[in-house]
C-alpha positions as CSV (number, residue, x, y, z in Angstrom):
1,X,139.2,126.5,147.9
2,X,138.9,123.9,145.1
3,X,142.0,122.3,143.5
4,X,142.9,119.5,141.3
5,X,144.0,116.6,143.8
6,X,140.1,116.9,144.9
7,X,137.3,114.2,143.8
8,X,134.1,115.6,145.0
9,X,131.7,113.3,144.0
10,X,133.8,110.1,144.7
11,X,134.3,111.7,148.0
12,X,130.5,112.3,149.0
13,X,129.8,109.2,148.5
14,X,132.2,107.5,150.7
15,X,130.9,109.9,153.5
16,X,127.4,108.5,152.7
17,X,129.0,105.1,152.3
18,X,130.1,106.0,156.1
19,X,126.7,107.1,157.2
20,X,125.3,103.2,156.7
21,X,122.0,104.7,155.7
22,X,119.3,102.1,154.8
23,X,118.1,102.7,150.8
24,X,114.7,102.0,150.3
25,X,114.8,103.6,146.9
26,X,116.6,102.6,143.8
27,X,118.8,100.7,142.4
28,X,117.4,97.7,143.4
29,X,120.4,95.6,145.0
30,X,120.4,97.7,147.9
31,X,124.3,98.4,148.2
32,X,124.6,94.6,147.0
33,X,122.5,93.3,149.7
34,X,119.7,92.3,147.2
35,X,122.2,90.6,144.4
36,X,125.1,88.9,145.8
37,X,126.7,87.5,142.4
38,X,126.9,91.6,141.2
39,X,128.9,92.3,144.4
40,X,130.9,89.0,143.5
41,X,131.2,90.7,139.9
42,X,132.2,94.0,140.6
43,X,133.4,93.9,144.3
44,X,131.6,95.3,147.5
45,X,133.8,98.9,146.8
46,X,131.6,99.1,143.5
47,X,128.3,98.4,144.6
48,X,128.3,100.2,147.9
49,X,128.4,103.6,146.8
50,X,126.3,102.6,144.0
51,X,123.3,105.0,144.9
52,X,120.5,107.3,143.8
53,X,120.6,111.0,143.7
54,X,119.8,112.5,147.0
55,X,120.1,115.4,149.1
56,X,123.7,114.5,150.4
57,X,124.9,113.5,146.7
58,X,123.7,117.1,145.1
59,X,120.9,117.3,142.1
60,X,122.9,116.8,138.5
61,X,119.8,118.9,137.3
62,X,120.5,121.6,139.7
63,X,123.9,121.0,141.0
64,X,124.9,123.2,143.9
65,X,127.6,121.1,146.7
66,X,129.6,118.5,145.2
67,X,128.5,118.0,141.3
68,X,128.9,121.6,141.1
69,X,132.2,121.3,142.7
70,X,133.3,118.7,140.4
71,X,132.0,121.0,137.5
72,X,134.3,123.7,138.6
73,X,137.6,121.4,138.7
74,X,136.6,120.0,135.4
75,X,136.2,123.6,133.6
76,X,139.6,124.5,135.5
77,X,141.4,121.5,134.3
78,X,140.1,121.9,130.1
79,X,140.8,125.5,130.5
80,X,136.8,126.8,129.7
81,X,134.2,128.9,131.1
82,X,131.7,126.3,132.2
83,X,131.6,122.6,131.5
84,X,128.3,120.7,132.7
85,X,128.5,116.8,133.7
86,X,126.2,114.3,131.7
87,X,124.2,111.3,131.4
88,X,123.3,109.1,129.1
89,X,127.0,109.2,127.3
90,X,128.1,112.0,124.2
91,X,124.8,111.7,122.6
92,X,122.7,113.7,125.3
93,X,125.9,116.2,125.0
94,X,125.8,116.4,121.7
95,X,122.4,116.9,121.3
96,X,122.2,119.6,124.0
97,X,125.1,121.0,122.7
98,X,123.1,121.8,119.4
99,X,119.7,122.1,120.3
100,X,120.7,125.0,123.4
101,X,122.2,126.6,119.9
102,X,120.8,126.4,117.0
103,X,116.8,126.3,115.9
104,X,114.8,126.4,112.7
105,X,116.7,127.2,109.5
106,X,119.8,128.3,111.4
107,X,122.9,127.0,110.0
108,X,125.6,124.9,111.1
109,X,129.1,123.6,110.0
110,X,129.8,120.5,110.6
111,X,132.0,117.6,109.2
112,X,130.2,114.9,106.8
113,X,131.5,111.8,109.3
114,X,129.9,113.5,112.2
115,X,127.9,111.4,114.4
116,X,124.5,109.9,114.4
117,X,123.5,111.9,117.5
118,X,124.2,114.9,115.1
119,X,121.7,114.2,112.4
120,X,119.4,113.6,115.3
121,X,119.5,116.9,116.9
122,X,119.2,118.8,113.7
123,X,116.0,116.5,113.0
124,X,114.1,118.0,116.3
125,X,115.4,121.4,116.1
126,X,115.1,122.3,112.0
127,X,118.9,123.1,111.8
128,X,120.1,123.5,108.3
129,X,123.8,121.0,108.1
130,X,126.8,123.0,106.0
131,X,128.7,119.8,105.6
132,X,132.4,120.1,105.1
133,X,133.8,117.1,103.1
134,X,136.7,115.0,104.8
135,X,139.9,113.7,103.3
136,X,140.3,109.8,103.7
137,X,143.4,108.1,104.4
138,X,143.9,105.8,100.9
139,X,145.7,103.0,103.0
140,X,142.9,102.6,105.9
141,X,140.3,104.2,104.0
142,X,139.6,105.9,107.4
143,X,137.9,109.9,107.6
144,X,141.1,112.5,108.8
145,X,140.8,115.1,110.8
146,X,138.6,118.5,110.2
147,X,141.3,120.5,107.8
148,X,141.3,124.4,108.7
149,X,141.1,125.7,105.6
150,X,137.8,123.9,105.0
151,X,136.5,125.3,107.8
152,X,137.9,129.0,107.4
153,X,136.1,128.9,103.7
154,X,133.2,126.9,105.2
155,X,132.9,130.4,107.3
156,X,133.7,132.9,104.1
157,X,130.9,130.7,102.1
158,X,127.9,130.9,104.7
159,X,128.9,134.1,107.1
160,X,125.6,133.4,109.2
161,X,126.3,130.0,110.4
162,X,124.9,129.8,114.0
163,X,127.5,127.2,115.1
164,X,130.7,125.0,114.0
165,X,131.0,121.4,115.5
166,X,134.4,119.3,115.1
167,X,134.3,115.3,115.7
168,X,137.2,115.5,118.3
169,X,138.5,113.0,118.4
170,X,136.5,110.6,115.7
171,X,135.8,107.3,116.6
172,X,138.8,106.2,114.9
173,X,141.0,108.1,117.2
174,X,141.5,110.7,114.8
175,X,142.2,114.3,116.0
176,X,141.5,117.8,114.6
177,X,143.9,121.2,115.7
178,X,140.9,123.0,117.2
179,X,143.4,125.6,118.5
180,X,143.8,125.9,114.3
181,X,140.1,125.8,113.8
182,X,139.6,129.0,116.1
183,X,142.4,131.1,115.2
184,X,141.2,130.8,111.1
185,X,137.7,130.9,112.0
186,X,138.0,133.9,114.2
187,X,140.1,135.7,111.4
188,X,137.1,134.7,108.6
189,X,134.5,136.3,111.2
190,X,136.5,138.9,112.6
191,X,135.3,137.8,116.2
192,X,136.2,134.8,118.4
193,X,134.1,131.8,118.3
194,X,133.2,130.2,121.8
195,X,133.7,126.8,122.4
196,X,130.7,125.1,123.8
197,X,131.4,122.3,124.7
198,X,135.0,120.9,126.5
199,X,134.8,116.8,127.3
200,X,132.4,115.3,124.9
201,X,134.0,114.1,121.2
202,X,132.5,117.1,119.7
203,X,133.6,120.5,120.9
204,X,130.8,123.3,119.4
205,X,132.0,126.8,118.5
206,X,129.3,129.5,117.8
């Protein structure tokens, strides 16, 4: 039985740490044996269980011991169905997020400030943007959070949006209430909207 005080993945790979295999596959400083000033840089702790995917450490793109594990503490702890561990930082998220979503001439709502990796997903998959513009703070001249009533009439004008995606938070630290965002949008669409996505800046409802 999983709970919260667990750490699966840092915790397989102390056990593998404890094994003393020999790597003879990447990365290339061998535990830090191969490049003594990175071990002097980040510490012998850091570069020991520095290691490549294996049998012992699970398959990220088939997860079934611990990455799997740690999938199902992390949905627990954001309260949603599924959440799915990344590489390659928010933009692969994003990106899935919207491409697993949306394709050709399919709508989606999204803020005007959303991110670059945005643009870039609608580019390979044909999505059609409904921008929602965003109120700017006159003193920092910074983008504000996603307002709900924007969204909720963003839903009344295009009822066959595919998606919604909310910056969350902005780069700027700036939050939207996306507890707000699905109450009004569920009341425009007379159904709930599923969130998509839990840890990455940009939650996706569909």
């Amino acid at each position: 039985m999983l709970n919260q005080n667990q750490a699966p993945i840092y915790e397989g790979l102390v056990k593998l740490r404890k094994k003393r295999i020999v790597p003879f596959d990447v990365p290339g400083h061998k535990r830090g044996r191969g490049n003594p000033e990175l071990v002097e840089l980040l510490g012998e702790k850091c570069v020991g269980i520095d290691v490549n995917s294996m049998k012992p450490l699970d398959n990220l793109g088939h997860p079934i011991s611990i990455i799997r594990d740690a999938e199902e503490l992390a949905a627990e702890a954001f309260g949603a169905a599924h959440a799915f561990l990344m590489i390659g930082g928010t933009t692969s998220s994003v990106q899935t997020m919207i491409l697993s979503t949306c394709k050709a001439g399919d709508k989606i709502i999204l803020p005007r400030n959303v991110h670059k990796s945005a643009i870039n997903a609608l580019v390979l998959c044909g999505a059609i943007p409904i921008y929602i513009e965003m109120s700017v703070d006159p003193k920092i001249g910074i983008a504000l959070g996603l307002e709900n009533d924007r969204v909720a009439q963003a839903i009344k004008d295009h009822p066959d949006a595919k998606a919604i995606l909310i910056n969350n938070p902005t780069y700027y630290g700036i939050c939207s209430d996306l507890k707000g965002a699905n109450r009004d949008g569920s009341r425009c669409r007379n159904e709930s909207l599923s969130r998509r996505g839990s840890r990455c800046s940009s939650p996706l409802y569909r």
